[in-house]
TORKOL-4160 file (C-alpha; in steps of 0.2 Angstrom, whole numbers, padded with zeros to 4 digits, m for minus):
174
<pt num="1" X="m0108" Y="m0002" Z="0187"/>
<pt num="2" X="m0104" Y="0015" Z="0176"/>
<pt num="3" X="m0119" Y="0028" Z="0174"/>
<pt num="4" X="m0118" Y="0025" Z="0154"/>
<pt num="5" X="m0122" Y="0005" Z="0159"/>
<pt num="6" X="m0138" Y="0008" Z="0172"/>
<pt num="7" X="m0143" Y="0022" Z="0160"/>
<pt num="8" X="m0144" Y="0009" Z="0145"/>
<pt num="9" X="m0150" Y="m0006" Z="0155"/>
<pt num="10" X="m0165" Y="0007" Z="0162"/>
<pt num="11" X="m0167" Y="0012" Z="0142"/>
<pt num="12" X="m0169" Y="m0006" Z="0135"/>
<pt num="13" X="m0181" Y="m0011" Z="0150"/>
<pt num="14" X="m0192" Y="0002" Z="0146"/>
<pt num="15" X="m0191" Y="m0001" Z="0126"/>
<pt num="16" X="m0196" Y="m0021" Z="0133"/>
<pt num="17" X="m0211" Y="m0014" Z="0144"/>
<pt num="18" X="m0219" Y="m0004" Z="0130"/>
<pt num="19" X="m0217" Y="m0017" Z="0115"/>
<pt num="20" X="m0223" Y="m0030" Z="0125"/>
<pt num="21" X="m0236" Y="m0017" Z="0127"/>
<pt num="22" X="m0239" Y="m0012" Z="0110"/>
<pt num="23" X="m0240" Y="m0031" Z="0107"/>
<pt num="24" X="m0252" Y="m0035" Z="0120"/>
<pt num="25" X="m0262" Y="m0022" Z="0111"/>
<pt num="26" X="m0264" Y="m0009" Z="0124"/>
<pt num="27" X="m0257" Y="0006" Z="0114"/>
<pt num="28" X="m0266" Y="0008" Z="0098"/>
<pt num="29" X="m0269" Y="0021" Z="0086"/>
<pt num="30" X="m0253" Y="0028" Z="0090"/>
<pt num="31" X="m0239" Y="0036" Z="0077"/>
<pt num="32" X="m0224" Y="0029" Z="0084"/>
<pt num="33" X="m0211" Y="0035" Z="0069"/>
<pt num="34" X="m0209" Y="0044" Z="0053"/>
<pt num="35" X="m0196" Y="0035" Z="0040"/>
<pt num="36" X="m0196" Y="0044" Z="0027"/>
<pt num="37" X="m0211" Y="0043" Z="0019"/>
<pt num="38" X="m0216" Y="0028" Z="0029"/>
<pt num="39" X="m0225" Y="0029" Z="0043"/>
<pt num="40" X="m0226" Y="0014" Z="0061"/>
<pt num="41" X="m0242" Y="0015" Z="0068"/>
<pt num="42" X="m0245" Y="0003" Z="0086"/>
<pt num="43" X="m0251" Y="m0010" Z="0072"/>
<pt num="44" X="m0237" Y="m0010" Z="0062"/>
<pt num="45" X="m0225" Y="m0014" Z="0076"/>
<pt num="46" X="m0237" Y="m0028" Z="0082"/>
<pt num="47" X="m0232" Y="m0036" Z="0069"/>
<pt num="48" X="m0214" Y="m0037" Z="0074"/>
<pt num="49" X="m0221" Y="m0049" Z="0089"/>
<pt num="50" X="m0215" Y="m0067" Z="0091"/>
<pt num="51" X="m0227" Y="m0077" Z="0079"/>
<pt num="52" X="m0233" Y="m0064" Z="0068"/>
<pt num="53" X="m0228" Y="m0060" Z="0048"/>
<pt num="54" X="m0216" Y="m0045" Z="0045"/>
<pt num="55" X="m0226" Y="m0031" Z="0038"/>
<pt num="56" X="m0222" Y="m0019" Z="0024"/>
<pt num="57" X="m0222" Y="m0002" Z="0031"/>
<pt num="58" X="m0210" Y="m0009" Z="0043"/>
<pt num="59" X="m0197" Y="m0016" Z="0029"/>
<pt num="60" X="m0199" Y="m0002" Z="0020"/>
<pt num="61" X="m0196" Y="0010" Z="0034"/>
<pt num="62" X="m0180" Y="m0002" Z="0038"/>
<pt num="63" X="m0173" Y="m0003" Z="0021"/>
<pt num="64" X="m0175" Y="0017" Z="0017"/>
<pt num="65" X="m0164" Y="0019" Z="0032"/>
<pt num="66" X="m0152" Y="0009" Z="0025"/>
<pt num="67" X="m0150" Y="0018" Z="0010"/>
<pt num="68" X="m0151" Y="0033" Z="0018"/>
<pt num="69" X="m0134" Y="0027" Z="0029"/>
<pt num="70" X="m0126" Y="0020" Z="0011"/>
<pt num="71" X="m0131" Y="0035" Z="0002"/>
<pt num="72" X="m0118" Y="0047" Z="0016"/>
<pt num="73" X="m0107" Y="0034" Z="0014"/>
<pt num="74" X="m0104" Y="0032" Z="m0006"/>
<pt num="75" X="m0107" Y="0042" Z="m0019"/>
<pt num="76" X="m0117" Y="0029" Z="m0026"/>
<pt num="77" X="m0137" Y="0032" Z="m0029"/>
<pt num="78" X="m0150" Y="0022" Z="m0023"/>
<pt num="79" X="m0167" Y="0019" Z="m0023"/>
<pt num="80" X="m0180" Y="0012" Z="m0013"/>
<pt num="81" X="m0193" Y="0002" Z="m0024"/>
<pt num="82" X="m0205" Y="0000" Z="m0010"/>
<pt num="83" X="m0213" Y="m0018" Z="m0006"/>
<pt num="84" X="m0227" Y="m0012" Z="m0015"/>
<pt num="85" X="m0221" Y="m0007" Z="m0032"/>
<pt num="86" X="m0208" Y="m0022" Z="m0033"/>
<pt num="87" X="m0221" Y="m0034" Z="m0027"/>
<pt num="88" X="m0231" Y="m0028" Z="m0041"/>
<pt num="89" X="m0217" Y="m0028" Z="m0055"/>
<pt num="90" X="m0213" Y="m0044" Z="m0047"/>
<pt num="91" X="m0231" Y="m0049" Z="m0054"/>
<pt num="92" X="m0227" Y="m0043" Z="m0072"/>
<pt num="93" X="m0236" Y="m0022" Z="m0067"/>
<pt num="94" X="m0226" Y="m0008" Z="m0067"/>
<pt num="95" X="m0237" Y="0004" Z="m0059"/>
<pt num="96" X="m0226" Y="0009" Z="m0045"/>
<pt num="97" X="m0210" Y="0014" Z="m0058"/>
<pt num="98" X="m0218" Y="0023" Z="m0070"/>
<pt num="99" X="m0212" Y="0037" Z="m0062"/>
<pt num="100" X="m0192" Y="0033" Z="m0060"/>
<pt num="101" X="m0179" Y="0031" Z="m0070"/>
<pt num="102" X="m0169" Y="0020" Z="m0064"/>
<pt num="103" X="m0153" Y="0025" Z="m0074"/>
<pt num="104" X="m0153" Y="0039" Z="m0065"/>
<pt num="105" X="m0147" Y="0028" Z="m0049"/>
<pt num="106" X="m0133" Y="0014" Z="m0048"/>
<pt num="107" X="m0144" Y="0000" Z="m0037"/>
<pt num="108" X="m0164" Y="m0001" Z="m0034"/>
<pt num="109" X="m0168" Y="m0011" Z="m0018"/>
<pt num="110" X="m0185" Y="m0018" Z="m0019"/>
<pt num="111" X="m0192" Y="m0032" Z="m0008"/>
<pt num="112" X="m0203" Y="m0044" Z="m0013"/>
<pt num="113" X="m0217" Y="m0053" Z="m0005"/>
<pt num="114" X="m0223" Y="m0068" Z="m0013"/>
<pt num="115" X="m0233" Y="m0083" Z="m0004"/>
<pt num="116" X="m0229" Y="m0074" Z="0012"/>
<pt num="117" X="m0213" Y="m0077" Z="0010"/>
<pt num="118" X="m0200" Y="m0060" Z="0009"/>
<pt num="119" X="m0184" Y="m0061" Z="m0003"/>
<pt num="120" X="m0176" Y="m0045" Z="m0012"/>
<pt num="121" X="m0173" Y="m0040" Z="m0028"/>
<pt num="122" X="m0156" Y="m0030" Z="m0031"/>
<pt num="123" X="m0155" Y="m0021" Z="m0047"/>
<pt num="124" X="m0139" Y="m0014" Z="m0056"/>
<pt num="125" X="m0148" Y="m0004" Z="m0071"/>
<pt num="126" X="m0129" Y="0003" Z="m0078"/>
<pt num="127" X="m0121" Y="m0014" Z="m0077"/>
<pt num="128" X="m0137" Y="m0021" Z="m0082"/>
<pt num="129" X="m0137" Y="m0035" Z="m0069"/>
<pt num="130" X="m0151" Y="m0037" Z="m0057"/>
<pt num="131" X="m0148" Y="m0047" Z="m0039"/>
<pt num="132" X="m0159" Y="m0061" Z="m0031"/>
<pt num="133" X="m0159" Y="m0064" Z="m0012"/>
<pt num="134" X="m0169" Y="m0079" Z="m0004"/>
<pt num="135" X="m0164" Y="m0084" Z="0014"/>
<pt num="136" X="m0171" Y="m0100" Z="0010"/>
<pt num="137" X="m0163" Y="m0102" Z="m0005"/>
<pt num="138" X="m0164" Y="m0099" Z="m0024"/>
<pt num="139" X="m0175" Y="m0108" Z="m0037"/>
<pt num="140" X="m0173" Y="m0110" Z="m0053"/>
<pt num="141" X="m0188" Y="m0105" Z="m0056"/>
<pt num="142" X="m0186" Y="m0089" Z="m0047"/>
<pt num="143" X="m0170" Y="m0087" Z="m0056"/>
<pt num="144" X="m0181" Y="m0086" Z="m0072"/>
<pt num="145" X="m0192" Y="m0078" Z="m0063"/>
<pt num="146" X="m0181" Y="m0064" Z="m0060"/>
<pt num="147" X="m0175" Y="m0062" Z="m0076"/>
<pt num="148" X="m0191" Y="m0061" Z="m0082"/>
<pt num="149" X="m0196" Y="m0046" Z="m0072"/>
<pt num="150" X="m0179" Y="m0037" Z="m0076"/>
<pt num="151" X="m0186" Y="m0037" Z="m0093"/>
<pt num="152" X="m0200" Y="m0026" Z="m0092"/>
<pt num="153" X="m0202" Y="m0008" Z="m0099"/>
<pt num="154" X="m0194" Y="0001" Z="m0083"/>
<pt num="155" X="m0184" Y="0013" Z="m0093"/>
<pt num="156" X="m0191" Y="0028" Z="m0099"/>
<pt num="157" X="m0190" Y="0035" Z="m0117"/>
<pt num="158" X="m0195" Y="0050" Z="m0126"/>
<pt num="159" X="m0206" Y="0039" Z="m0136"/>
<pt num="160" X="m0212" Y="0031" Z="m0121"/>
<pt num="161" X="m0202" Y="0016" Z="m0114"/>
<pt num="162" X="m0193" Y="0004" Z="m0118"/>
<pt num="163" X="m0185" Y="m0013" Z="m0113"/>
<pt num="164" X="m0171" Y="m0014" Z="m0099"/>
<pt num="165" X="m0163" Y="m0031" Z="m0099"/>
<pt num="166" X="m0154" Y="m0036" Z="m0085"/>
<pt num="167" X="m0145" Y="m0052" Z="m0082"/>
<pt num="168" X="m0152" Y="m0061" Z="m0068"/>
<pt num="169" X="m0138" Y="m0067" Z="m0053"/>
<pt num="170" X="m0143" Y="m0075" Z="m0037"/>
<pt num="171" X="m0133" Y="m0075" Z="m0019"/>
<pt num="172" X="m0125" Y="m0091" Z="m0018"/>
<pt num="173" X="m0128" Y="m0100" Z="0002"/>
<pt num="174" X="m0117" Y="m0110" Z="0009"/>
């Protein structure tokens, strides 16, 4: 067995020991990372334990990565609607955009959580087109659903905002 081998094996055992750790509760209040603006505290990473429901922070912190990786990679621009603002939108509010304009980006990411259950929102604001993602599957309804929410004032104006429309497209499973 090669030093780089024994080294990893001994680095993944002790990454086992502590999460079972932090899931059996017996590390808490501790800052574990900085994402970004997103912050995994010992609570947020119980959450990541068999049985439990993904949290937020944790997706966010996740997704933010990604872009980060896509952004060196592409001379594309992202942005990160966290969970919270595209939850939101996803529930007719645009508090969390009023800030962004999301022609200044070629895709917005957001991730929705609705009924407990996490799918993501995909939006193309220069092609107009937005993307629906649902492990489980599409509705119609949330087709609808999605265009609806695409509709909203998310662009900003000098008069104030007004109206992006976006075609709604959903991620076909096999």
């Amino acid at each position: 067995m090669s030093g780089d081998t024994a080294s990893s094996r001994t680095i993944f055992s002790n990454i086992v020991l502590l999460m079972a750790d932090i899931w059996s509760g017996k590390r808490q209040g501790v800052l574990w990372s900085k994402v970004g603006p997103y912050k995994l505290f010992a609570r947020d990473l119980q959450n990541l334990a068999p049985g439990r429901e993904l949290e937020s922070e944790v997706l966010n912190a996740f997704i933010h990565v990604i872009i980060q990786k896509l952004q060196q990679e592409s001379l594309k621009r992202f942005y990160l609607v966290d969970s919270f603002a595209m939850t939101a939108l996803w529930h007719g509010s645009c508090r969390g955009l009023k800030k962004v304009d999301p022609m200044a980006y070629n895709v917005l990411l957001g991730p929705v959580c609705d009924n407990r259950h996490w799918t993501l929102v995909v939006l193309y604001p220069k092609e107009r087109r937005a993307v629906y993602i649902d492990p489980l599957g599409e509705t119609p309804d949330h087709i609808i659903k999605c265009r609806d929410v695409t509709r909203l004032k998310i662009v900003r104006s000098r008069i104030g905002f007004r109206c992006l429309c976006l075609v709604c497209l959903c991620v076909f499973h096999t």
